[in-house]
C-alpha positions as CSV (number, residue, x, y, z in Angstrom):
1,X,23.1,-52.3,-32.6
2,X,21.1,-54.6,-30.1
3,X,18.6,-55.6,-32.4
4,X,15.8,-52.7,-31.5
5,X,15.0,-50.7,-34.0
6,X,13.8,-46.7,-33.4
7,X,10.6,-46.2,-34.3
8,X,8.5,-43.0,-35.3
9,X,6.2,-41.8,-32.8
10,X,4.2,-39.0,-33.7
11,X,4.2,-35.8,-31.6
12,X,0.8,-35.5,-30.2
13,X,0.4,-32.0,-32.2
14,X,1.1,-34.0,-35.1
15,X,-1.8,-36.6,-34.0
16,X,-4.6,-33.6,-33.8
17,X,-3.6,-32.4,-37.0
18,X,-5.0,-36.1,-38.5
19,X,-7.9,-35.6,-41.2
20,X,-10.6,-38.2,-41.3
21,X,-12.3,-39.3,-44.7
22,X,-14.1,-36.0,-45.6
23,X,-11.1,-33.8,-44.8
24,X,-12.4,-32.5,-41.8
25,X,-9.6,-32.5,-38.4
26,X,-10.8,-35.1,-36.1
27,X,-10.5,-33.2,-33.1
28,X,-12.7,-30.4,-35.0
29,X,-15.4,-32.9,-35.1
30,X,-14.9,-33.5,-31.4
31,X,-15.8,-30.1,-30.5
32,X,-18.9,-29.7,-32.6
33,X,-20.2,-32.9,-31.2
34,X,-19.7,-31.7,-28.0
35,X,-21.0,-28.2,-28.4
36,X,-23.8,-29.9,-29.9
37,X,-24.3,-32.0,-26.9
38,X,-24.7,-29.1,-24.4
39,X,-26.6,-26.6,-26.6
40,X,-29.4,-30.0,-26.5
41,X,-28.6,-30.6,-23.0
42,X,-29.0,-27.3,-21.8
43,X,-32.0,-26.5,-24.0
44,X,-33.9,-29.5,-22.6
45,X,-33.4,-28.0,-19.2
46,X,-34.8,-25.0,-19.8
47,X,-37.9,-26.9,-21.1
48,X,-37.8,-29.2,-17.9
49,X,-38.1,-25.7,-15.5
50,X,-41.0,-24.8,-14.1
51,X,-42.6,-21.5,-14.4
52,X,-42.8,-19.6,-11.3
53,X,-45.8,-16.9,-11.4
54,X,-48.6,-15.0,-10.8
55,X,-52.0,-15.5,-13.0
56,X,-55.5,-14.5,-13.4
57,X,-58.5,-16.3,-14.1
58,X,-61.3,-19.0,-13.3
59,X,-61.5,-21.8,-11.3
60,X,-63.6,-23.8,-13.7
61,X,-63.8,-28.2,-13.4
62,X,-61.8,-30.5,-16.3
63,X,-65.3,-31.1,-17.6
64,X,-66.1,-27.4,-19.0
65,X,-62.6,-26.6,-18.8
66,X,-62.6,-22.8,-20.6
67,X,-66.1,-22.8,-21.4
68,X,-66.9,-22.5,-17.2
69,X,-65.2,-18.9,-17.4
70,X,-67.9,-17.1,-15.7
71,X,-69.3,-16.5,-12.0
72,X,-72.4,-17.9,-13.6
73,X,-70.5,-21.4,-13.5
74,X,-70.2,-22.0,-10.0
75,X,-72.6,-24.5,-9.5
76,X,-71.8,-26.4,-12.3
77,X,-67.9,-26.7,-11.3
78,X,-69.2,-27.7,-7.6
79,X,-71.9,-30.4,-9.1
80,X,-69.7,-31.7,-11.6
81,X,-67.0,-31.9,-9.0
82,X,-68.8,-33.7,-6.7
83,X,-71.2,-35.9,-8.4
84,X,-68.9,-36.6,-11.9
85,X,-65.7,-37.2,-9.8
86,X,-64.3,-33.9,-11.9
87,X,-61.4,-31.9,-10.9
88,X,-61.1,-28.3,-10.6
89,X,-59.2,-26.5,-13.1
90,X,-57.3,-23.2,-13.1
91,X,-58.1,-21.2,-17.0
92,X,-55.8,-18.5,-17.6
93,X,-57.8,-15.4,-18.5
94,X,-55.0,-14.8,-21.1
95,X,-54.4,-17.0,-23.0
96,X,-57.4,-19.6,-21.6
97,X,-54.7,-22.4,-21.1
98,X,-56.5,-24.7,-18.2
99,X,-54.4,-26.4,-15.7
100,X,-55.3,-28.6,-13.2
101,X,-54.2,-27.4,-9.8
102,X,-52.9,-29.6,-7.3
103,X,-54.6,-28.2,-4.1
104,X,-58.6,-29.4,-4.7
105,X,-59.4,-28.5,-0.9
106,X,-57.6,-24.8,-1.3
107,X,-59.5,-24.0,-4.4
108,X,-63.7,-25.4,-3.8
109,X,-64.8,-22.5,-2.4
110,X,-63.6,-20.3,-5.2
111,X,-65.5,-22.6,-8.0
112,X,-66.6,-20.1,-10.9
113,X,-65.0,-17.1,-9.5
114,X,-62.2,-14.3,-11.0
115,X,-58.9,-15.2,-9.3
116,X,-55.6,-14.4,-8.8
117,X,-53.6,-17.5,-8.2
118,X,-49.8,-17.5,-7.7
119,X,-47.6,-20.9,-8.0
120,X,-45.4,-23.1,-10.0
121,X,-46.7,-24.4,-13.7
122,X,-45.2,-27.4,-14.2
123,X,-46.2,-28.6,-17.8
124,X,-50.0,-28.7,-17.4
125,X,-50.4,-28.6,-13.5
126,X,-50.6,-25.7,-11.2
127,X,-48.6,-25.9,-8.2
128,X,-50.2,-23.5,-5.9
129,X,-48.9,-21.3,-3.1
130,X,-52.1,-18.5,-2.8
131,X,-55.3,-17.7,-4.1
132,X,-57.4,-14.5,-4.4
133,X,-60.5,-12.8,-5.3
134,X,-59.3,-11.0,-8.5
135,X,-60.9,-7.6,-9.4
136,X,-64.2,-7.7,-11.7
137,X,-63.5,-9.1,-15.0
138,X,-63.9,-6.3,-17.9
């Protein structure tokens, strides 16, 4: 012989079959860390989305928030708005979550009335594309 000796390499079968301390195959930990991964990655997406919608409710100001649910609160929202530096506010009639909405000059001339607003929530803001008169409230 040359001097070389033949060494053992293991097969790469033989490699994945290697435990760790606990007993537990290391390329079994692999793929629960990496499930793990994308089930956080994908739920933190999903929270991340907006909503896309339609709602109704009141356009109230971030003073009163849901307590300026009424027609009789017009004039408040527009004073508060204009002399308190308030913004108005979108309260869902639902669940009475208020948002602020993005478009101040779309919404001032519905201050304290019933609407039907459609948009994009995104977290507490309401992106919005249209606003209506909404029926008489029950």
């Amino acid at each position: 012989m040359s001097g070389h000796r033949a060494v053992a390499v293991p097969s790469y079968w033989t490699a994945r079959q290697t435990q760790n301390h606990t007993g537990f195959l290391e390329g079994e930990i692999m793929k629960i860390r990496f499930a793990t991964g994308m089930a956080v990655t994908l739920f933190a997406a999903a929270l991340a989305m907006a909503a896309e919608g339609t709602w109704t409710g009141y356009i109230s100001d971030d003073h009163c928030g849901a307590k300026g649910m009424s027609e009789k609160h017009a004039d408040c929202a527009a004073k508060c708005v204009k002399e308190k530096s308030a913004k108005y506010v979108f309260v869902n009639e639902g669940d009475k979550k208020v948002y602020t909405i993005d478009a101040q000059d779309k919404v001032a001339a519905h201050a304290g009335h019933h609407v039907t607003v459609k948009g994009t929530v995104e977290g507490d803001t309401l992106k919005l594309e249209s606003i209506e008169m909404a029926p008489a409230a029950k």
